[in-house]
C-alpha positions as CSV (number, residue, x, y, z in Angstrom):
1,X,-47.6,-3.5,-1.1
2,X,-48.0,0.0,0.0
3,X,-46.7,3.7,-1.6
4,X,-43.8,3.7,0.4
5,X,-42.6,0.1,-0.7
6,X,-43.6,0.4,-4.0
7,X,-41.4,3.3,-4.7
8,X,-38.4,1.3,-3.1
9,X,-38.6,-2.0,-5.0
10,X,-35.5,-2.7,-6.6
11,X,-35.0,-4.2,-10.1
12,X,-33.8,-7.3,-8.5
13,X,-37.5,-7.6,-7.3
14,X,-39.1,-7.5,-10.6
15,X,-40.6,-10.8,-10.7
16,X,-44.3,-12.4,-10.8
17,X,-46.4,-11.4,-7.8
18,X,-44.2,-8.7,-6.4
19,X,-46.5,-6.5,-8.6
20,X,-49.8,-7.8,-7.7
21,X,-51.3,-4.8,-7.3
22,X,-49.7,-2.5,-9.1
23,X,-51.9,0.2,-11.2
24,X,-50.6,1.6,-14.8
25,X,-49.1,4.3,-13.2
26,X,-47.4,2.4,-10.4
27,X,-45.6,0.7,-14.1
28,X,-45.0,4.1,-15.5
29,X,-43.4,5.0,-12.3
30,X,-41.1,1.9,-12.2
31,X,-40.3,2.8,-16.6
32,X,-39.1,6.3,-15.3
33,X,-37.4,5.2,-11.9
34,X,-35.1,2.4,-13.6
35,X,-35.0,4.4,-17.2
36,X,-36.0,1.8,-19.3
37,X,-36.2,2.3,-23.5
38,X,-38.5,-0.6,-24.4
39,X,-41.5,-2.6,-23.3
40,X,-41.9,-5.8,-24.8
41,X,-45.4,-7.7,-25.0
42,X,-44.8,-11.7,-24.7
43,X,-48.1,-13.6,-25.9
44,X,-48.9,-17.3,-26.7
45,X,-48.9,-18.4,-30.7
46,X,-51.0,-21.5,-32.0
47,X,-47.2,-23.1,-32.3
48,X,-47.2,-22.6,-28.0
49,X,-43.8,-20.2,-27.8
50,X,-44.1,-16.8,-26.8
51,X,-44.1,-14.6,-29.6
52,X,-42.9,-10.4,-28.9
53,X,-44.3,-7.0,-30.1
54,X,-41.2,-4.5,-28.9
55,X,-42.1,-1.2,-28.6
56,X,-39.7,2.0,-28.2
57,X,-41.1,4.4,-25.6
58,X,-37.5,6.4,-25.2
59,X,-39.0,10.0,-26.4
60,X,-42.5,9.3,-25.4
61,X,-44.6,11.6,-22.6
62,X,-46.2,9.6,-19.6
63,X,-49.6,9.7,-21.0
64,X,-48.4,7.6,-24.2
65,X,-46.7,5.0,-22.2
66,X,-49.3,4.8,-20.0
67,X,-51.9,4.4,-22.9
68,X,-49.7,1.2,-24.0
69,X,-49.7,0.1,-20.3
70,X,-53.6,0.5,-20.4
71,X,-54.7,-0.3,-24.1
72,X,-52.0,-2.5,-25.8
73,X,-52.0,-3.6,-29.2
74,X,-53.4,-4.7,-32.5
75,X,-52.1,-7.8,-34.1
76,X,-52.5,-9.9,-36.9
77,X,-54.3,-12.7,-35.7
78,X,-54.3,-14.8,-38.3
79,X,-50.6,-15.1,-38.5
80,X,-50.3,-16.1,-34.9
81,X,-53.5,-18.9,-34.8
82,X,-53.7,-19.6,-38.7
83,X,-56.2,-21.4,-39.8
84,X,-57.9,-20.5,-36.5
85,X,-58.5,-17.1,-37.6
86,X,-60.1,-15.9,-40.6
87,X,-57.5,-13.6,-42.2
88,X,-60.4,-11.3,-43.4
89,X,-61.0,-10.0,-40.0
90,X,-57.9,-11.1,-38.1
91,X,-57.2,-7.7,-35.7
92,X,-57.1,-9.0,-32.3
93,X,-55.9,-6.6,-29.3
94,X,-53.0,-7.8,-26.9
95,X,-53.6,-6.7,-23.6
96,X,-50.6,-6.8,-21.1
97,X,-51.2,-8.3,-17.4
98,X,-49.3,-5.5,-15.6
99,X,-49.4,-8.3,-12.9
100,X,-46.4,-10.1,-15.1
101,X,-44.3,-7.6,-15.6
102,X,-40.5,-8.6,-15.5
103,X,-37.1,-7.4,-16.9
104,X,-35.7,-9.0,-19.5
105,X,-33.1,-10.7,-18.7
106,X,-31.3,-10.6,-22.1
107,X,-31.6,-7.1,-22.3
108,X,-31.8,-4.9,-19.1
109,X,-33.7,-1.5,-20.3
110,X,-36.5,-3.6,-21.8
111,X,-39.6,-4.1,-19.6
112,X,-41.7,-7.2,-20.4
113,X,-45.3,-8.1,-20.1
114,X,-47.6,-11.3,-20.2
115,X,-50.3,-10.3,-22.4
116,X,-54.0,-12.1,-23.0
117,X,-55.7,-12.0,-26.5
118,X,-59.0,-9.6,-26.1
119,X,-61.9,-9.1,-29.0
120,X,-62.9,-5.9,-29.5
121,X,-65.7,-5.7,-26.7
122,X,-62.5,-6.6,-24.5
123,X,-63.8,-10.2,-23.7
124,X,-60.9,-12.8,-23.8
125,X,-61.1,-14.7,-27.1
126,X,-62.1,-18.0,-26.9
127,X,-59.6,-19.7,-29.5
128,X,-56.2,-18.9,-27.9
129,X,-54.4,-21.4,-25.6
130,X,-53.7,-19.4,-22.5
131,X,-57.6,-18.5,-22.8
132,X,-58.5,-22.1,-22.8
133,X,-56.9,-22.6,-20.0
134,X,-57.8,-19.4,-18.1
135,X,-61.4,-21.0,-18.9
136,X,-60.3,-24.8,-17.5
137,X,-59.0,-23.5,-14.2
138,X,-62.0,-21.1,-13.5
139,X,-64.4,-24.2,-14.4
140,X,-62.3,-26.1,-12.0
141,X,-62.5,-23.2,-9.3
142,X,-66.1,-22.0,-9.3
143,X,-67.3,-25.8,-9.3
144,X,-65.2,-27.5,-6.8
145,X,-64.0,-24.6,-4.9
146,X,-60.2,-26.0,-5.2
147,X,-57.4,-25.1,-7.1
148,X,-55.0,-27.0,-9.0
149,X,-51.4,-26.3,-8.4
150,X,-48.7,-27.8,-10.8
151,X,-44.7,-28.0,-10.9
152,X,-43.4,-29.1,-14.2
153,X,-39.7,-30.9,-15.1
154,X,-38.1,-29.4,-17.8
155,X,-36.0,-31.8,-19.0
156,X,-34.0,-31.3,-22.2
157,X,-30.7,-31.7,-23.9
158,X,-27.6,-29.4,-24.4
159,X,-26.0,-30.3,-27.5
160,X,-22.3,-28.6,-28.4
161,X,-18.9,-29.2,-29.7
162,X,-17.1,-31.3,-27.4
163,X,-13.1,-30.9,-27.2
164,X,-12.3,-32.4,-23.2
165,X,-10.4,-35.4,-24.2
166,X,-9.9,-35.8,-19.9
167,X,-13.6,-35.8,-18.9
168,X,-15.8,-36.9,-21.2
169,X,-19.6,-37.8,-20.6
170,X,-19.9,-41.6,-20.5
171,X,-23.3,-42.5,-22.0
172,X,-26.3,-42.4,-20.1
173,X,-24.4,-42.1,-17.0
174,X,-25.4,-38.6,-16.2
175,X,-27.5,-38.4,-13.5
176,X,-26.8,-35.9,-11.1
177,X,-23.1,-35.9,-12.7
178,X,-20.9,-33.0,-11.3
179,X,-18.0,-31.0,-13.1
180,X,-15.7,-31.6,-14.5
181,X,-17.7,-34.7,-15.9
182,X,-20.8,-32.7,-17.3
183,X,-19.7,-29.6,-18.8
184,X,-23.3,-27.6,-19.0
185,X,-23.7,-27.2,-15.4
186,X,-22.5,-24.1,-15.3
187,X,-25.2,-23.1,-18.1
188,X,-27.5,-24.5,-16.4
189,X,-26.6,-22.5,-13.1
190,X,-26.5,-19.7,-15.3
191,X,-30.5,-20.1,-17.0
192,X,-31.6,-21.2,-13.4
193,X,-30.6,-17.8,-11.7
194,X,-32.8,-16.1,-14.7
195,X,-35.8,-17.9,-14.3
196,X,-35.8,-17.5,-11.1
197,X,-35.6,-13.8,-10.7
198,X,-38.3,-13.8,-12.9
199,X,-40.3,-16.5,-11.4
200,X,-39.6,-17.1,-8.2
201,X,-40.2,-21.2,-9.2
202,X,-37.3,-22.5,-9.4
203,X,-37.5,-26.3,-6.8
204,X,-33.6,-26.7,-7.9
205,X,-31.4,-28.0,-11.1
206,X,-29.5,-30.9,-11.7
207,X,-27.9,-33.2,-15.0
208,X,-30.3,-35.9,-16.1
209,X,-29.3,-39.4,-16.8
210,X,-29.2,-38.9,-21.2
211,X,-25.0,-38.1,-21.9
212,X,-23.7,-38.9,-25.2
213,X,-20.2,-37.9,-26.3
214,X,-20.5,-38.4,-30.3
215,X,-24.1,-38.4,-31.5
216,X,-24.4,-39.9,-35.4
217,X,-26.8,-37.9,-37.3
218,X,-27.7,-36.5,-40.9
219,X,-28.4,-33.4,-39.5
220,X,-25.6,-30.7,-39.6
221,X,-26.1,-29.4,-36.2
222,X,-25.8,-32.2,-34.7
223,X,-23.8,-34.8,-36.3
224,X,-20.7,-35.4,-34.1
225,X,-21.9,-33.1,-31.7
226,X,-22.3,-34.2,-27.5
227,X,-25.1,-34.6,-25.9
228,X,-25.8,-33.8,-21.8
229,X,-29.0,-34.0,-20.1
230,X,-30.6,-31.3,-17.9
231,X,-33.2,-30.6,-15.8
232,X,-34.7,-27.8,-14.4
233,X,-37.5,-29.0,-11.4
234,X,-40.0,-26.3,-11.0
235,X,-42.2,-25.5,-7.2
236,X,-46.0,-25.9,-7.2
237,X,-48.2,-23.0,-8.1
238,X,-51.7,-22.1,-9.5
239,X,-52.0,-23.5,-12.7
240,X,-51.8,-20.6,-15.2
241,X,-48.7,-19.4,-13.3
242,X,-46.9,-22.2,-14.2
243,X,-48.1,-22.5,-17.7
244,X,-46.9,-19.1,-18.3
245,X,-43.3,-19.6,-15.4
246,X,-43.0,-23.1,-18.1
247,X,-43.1,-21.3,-21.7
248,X,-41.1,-18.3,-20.8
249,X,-38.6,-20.9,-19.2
250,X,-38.3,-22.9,-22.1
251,X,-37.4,-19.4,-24.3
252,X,-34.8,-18.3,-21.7
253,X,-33.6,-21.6,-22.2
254,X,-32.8,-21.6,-26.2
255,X,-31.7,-18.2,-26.1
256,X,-29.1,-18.8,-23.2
257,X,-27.6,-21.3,-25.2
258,X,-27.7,-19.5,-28.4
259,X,-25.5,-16.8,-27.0
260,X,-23.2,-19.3,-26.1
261,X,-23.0,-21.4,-29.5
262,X,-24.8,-24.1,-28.4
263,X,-28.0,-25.8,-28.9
264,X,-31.1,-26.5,-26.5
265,X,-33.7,-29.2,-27.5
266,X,-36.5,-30.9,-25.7
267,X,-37.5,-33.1,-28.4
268,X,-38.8,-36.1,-26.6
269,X,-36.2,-38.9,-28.0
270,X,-32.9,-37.9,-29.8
271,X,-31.0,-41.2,-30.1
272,X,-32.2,-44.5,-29.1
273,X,-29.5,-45.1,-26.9
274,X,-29.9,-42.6,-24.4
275,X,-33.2,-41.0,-22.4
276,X,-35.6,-38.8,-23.9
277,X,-37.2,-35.7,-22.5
278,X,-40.3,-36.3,-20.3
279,X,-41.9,-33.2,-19.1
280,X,-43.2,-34.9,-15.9
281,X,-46.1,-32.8,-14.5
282,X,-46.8,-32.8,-10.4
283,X,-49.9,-31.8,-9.1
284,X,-51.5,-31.4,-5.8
285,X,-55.4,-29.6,-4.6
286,X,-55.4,-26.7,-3.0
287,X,-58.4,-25.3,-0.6
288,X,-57.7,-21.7,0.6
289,X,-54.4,-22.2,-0.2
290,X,-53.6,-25.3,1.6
291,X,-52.9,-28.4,0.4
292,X,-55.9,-31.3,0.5
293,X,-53.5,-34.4,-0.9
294,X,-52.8,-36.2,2.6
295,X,-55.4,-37.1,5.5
296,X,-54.6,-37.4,9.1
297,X,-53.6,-41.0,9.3
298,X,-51.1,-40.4,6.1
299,X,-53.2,-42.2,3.1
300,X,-54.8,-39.6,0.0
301,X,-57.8,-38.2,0.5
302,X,-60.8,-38.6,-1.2
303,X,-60.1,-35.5,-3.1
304,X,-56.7,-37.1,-3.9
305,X,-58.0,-40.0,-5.1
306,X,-61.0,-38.7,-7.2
307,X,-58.2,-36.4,-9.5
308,X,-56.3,-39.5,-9.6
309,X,-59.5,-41.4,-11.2
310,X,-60.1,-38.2,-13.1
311,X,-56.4,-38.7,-14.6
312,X,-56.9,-42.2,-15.2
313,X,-60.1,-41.5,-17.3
314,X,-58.7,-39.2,-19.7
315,X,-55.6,-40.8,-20.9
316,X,-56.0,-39.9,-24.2
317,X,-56.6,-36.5,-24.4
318,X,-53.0,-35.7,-22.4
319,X,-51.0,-37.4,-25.0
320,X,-52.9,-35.4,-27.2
321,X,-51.5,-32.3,-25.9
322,X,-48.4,-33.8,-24.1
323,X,-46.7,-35.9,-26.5
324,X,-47.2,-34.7,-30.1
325,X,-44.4,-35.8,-32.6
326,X,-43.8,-39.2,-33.8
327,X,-40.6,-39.2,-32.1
328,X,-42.9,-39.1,-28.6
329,X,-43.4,-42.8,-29.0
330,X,-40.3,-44.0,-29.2
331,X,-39.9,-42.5,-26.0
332,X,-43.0,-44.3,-24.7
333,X,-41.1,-47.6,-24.6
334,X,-40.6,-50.7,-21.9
335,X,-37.5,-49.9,-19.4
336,X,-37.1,-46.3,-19.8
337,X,-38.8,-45.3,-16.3
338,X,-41.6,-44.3,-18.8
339,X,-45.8,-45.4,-18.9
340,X,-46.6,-48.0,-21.5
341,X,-50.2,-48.9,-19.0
342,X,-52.5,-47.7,-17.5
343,X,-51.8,-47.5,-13.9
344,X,-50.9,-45.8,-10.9
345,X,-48.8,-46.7,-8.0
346,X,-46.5,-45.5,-4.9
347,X,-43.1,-44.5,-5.4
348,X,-43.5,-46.8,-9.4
349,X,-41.5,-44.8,-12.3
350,X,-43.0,-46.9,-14.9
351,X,-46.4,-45.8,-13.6
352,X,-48.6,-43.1,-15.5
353,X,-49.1,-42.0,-12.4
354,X,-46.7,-41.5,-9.7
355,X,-47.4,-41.1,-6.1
356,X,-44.2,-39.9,-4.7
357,X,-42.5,-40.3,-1.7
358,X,-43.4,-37.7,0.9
359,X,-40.8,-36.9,3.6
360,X,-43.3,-37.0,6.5
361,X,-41.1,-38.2,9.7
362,X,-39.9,-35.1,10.9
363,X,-37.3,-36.3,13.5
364,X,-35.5,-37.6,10.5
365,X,-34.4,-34.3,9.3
366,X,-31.1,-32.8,10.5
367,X,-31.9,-29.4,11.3
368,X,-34.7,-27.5,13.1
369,X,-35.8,-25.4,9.8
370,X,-36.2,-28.1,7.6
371,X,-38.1,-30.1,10.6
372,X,-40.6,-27.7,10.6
373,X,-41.5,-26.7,7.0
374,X,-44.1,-28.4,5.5
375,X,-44.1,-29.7,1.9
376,X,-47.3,-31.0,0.2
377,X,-47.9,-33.7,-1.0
378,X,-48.7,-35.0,-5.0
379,X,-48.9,-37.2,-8.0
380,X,-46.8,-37.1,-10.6
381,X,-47.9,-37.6,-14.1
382,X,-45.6,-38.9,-16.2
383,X,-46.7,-39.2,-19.7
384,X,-45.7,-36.0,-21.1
385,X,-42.8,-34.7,-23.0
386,X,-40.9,-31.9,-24.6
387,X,-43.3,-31.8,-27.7
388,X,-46.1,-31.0,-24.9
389,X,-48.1,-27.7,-25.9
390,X,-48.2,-26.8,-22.2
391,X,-51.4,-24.1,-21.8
392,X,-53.8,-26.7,-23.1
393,X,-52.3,-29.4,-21.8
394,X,-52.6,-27.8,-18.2
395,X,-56.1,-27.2,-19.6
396,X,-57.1,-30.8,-20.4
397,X,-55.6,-31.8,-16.8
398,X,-58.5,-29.2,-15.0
399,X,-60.6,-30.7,-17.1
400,X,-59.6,-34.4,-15.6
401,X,-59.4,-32.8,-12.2
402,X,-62.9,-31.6,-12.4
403,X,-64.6,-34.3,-13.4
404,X,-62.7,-36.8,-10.9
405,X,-64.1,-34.5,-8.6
406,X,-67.3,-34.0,-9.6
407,X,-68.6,-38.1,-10.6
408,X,-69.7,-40.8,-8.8
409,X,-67.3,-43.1,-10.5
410,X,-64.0,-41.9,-10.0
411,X,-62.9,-43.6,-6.6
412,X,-63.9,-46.9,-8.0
413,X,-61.4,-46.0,-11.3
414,X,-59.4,-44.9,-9.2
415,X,-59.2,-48.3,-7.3
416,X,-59.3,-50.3,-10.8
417,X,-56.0,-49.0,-11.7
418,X,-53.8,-49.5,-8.7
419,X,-50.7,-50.8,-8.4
420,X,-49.5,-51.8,-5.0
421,X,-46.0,-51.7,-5.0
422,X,-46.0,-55.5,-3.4
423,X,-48.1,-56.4,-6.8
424,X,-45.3,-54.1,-9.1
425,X,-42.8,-57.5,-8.2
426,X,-44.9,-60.0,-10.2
427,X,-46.4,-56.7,-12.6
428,X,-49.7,-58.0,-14.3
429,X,-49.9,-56.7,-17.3
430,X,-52.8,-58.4,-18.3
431,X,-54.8,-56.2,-15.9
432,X,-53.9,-52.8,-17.0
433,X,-54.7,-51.5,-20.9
434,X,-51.3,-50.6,-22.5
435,X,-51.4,-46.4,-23.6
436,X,-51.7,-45.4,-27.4
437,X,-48.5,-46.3,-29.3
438,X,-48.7,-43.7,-31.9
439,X,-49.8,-40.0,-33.0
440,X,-52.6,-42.1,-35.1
441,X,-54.2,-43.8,-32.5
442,X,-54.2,-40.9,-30.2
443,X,-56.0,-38.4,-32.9
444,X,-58.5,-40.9,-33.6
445,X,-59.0,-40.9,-29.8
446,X,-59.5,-37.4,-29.9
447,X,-61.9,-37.3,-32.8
448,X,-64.4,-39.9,-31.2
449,X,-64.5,-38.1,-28.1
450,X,-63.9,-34.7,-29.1
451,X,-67.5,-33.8,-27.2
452,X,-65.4,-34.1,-23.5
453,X,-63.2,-31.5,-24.5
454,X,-65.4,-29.5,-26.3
455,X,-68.3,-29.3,-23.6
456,X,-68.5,-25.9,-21.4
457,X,-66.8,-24.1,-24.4
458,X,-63.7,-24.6,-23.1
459,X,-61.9,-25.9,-26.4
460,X,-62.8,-24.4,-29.3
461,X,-63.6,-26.8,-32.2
462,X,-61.1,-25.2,-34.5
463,X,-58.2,-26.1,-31.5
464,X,-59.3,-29.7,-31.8
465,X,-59.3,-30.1,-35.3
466,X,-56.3,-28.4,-35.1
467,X,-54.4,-30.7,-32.6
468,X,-55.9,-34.2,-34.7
469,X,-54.3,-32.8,-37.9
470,X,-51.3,-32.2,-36.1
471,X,-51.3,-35.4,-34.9
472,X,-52.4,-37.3,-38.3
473,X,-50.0,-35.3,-40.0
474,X,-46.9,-36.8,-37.7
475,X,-48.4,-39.9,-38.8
476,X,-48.5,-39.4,-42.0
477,X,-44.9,-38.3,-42.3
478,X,-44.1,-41.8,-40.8
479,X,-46.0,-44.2,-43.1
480,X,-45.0,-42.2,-46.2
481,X,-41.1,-41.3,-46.0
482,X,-39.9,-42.3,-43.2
483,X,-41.1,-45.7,-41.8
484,X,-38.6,-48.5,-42.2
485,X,-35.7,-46.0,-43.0
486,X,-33.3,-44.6,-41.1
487,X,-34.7,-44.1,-37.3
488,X,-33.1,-40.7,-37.1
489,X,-35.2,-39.1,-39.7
490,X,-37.9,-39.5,-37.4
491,X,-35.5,-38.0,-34.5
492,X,-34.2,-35.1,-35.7
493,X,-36.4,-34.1,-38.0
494,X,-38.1,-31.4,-35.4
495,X,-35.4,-30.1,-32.8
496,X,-37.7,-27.3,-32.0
497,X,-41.3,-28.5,-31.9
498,X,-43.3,-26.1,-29.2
């Protein structure tokens, strides 16, 4: 972007990648242009949510806002990664990505930042999650020469105090419901046009198939309430992009619907009789900025195929990441349109790993411009939910990527796990291993092959014994006061996980 366009953006062209290139005074000339009073510094805690540092800069000179812009701030590390971080030498400096910068859109004279965790010789430190997986994609990158691009599904529920006696939700009946029969769609509209004036990422929106007009529950806020079903489908793009496009989603998200009096979870199951929140994840190669997914005659490439194998190798180590409350199990189950085995197939919901259907038959389409535009192809994995700590999940998927791609056996895992969708009729279950059933047998997992995450120093030890005490602890919650009792207890016990 040159001078002249630089000085002309607008504020409605705040948003990632409009200011690629921008230089710390190109910011401080945007702070003076549009007046703002605040910058904000969003960063990742050990709990996966952006956390904020708000500074006033109304009554400072240029040279102290652009010493913010340039230097950024001390924090308290051990507050933000504790147990990760020795509180007797727990300053760590937050360094904004000028790169990211967006206005809030909950408060318009407050300029906001993406910021990375630096040590004090201004190296990236090692521990934090978006620097795991800054490490993970440039692994990925340097050794392959490919890049992974990745469009998440938020899915989640809008929970609020139902009064329509004329139109109400019938249960799990909701998908792609319109008004008056699903009453957050105009939310949704609403959080959609946010994010993606931040974003840019934004595929489209839509209700999901979860609706339940009187939910039964011990919990105050939500006993009685209704429940609706929501998704928001997010557009390939690099992988710490989306990461970053996912989190600050997910905020947007809970404090839309805090203004509003209502309530936003993506717990993965919240009554047994309607869906629970996957957080399905599709991903697709990219060489030069072109997608690699697809040869000539229409079948996956070799590439494809080898992250495919990769995916299919490191099961584990996703629902480690992806799926990490009790309650992510009882999601997990038979009939749901979620994996229980280990396998991949075309077009198969019930499949780990989806292949899905790719509009190539051009002479189908009914106009000229949609003829012509090309859409890449991916695969779809499916075992992740709303619990998912999404930097190092996005991590441990680079990680499967990159070793798919990088040893002998991957086509021939690849291959072992295949579903043709003539074999999905007569399913053979004996052939396929069924996926970990609980937070239990996933940490153990993790603990007896904690050497694959842990080799290249791309996770920290202290994250990994972090995530397996996470995980035993869910399970120790279950075997000690809740198992046997009352299934909401496990439910809605967390509404706000990650």
């Amino acid at each position: 972007m040159d001078m002249n366009q630089r000085e002309d953006i607008s504020q409605e062209q705040f948003s990632f990648g409009n200011l690629k290139d921008y230089s710390s005074q190109d910011i401080l000339n945007l702070v003076h242009k549009f007046d703002f009073r605040r910058i904000s510094f969003r960063y990742l805690g050990l709990d996966g949510r952006f956390k904020q540092l708000i500074i006033p800069i109304n009554g400072l000179n240029s040279q102290e806002i652009e010493k913010i812009l340039v230097e950024g701030e001390r924090v308290d590390g051990s507050s933000l990664y504790p147990g990760i971080i020795d509180s007797t030498y727990s300053d760590i400096l937050i360094i904004p990505d000028l790169s990211t910068a967006f206005v809030d859109p909950f408060d318009e004279r407050n300029l906001s930042f993406i910021c990375r965790y630096r040590k004090k010789d201004g190296e990236l430190a090692p521990f934090t999650l978006d620097t795991i997986l800054l490490q993970a994609e440039a692994q990925l990158r340097k050794t392959t020469g490919l890049e992974l691009w990745v469009g998440g599904e938020l899915e989640f529920y809008l929970i609020y105090d139902h009064e329509d006696i004329f139109y109400s939700p019938e249960t799990q009946k909701g998908y792609h419901e319109s008004s008056p029969f699903i009453k957050g769609l105009d939310f949704l509209k609403e959080a959609a046009e946010m994010i993606q004036k931040i974003t840019g990422a934004v595929k489209y929106v839509h209700s999901e198939v979860g609706c339940l007009p009187h939910l039964e529950s011990e919990n105050p806020f939500l006993k009685g309430k209704t429940l609706e079903q929501l998704e928001i489908e997010f557009k390939t793009e690099s992988v710490v992009s989306a990461a970053d496009h996912l989190v600050l989603a997910r905020w947007i998200l809970r404090q839309l619907a805090a203004q509003k009096g209502m309530l936003v979870t993506f717990t993965p199951k919240i009554a047994e009789e309607v869906a629970g929140n996957g957080f399905h994840l599709h991903l697709e190669l990219m060489r030069e900025g072109q997608n690699i997914m697809v040869a000539p005659d229409g079948k996956l490439t070799q590439e494809a195929l080898q992250l495919i194998g990769g995916l299919c190798n490191s099961t584990g180590f996703f629902l480690a990441f992806g799926n990490t409350m009790a309650a992510s199990y009882y999601r997990l189950v038979p009939n749901q349109e979620a994996p229980t085995q280990l396998f991949w197939s075309d077009c198969n919901r019930s499949a780990l790993i989806r292949v899905p259907l790719l509009n190539s038959h051009s002479q189908t389409s009914l106009s000229k411009e949609t003829s012509t535009r090309k859409r890449g192809q991916t695969v779809e994995l499916r075992s992740p939910d709303g619990s998912a700590l999404i930097h190092p999940l996005l991590a441990t998927i680079s990680l499967a990527a990159l070793q798919g791609l990088t040893e002998k056996n991957s086509l021939d895992i690849a291959s072992q796990y295949y579903l043709s969708q003539e074999g999905a009729s007569n399913f053979p279950k004996e052939k396929f291993p069924l996926l970990p059933s609980s937070c239990g047998q996933v940490a153990r997992l993790v603990q007896d092959k904690r050497q694959w995450l842990e080799k290249n120093n791309v996770f920290p030890a202290a994250i990994v014994d972090y995530i397996i005490k996470l995980l035993e602890g869910e399970e120790l919650e279950i075997i000690t006061g809740e198992r046997g009792t009352d299934l909401q207890k496990v439910l809605h016990r967390d509404l706000h996980r990650h």
